[in-house]
Every structure is written in C-alpha cells, then in structure tokens.
SETI-834186 format. One record per atom (N, C-alpha, C): x, y, z. Coordinates in steps of 0.1 Angstrom, whole numbers, padded with zeros to 4 digits, always signed. Atoms other than C-alpha are relative to their C-alpha. Layout:
REM residues N
XYZ
...
This chain:
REM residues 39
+0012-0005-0008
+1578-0257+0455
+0006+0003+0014
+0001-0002-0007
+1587-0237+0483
-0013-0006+0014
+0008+0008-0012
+1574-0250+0522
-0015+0011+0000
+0012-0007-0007
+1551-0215+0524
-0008-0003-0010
+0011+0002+0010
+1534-0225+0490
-0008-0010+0004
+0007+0012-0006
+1528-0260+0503
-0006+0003+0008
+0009+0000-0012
+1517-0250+0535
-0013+0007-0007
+0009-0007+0005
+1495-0227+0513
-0012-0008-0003
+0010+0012+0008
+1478-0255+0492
+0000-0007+0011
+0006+0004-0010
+1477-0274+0526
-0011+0002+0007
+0007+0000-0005
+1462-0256+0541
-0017+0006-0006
+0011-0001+0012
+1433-0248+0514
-0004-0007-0001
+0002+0017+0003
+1431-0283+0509
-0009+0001+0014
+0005+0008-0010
+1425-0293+0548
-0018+0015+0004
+0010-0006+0002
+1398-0261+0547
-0014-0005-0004
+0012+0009+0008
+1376-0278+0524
+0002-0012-0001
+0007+0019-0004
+1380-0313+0538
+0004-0006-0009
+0001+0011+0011
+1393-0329+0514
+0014-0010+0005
-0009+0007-0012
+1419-0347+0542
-0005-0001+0008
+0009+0004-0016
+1389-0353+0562
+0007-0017+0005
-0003+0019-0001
+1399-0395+0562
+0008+0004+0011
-0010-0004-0010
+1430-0378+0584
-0004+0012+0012
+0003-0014-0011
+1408-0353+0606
+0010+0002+0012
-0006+0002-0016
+1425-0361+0641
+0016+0007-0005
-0016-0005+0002
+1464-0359+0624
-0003+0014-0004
-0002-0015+0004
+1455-0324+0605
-0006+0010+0012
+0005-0010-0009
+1436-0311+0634
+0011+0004+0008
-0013+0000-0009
+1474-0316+0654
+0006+0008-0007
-0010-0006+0011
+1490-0302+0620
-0004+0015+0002
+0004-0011+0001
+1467-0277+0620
+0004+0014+0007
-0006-0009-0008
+1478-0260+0650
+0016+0004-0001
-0017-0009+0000
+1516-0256+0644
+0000+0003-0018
-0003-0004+0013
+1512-0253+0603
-0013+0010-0006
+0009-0009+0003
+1481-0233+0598
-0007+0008+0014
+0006-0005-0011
+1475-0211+0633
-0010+0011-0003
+0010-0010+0004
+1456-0186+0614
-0011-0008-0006
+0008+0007+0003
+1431-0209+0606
-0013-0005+0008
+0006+0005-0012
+1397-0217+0624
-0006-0014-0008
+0009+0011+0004
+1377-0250+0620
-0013+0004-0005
C-alpha cells in the first residue's frame, strides 16, 4: 500500500468522521496530509 493510497483512504475516512474520538490530532493532520480538504 502506497503513502498516496493511504493518505487516500485517510482521508475518506477522517471526511466521514469516523476518527472523530481523534478530532483535535486529525484536524493538525489534516492540514499537512489532506490540504485539499475542507471541514
């Protein structure tokens, strides 16, 4: 598993919440691994 597939399924994942328990750490992740991404 390539890093851009994971980051893919990451960030799909953190989309629909289902890493909410970790909101604060993915909201930090979010900005340097998913920058195309809005809340």
């Amino acid at each position: 598993m390539g890093f851009a597939l994971l980051r893919s399924l990451f960030c799909r994942c953190y989309r629909h919440s289902c890493f909410k328990l970790r909101a604060r750490y993915l909201k930090l992740v979010e900005k340097n691994i998913c920058p195309y991404m809005k809340s």
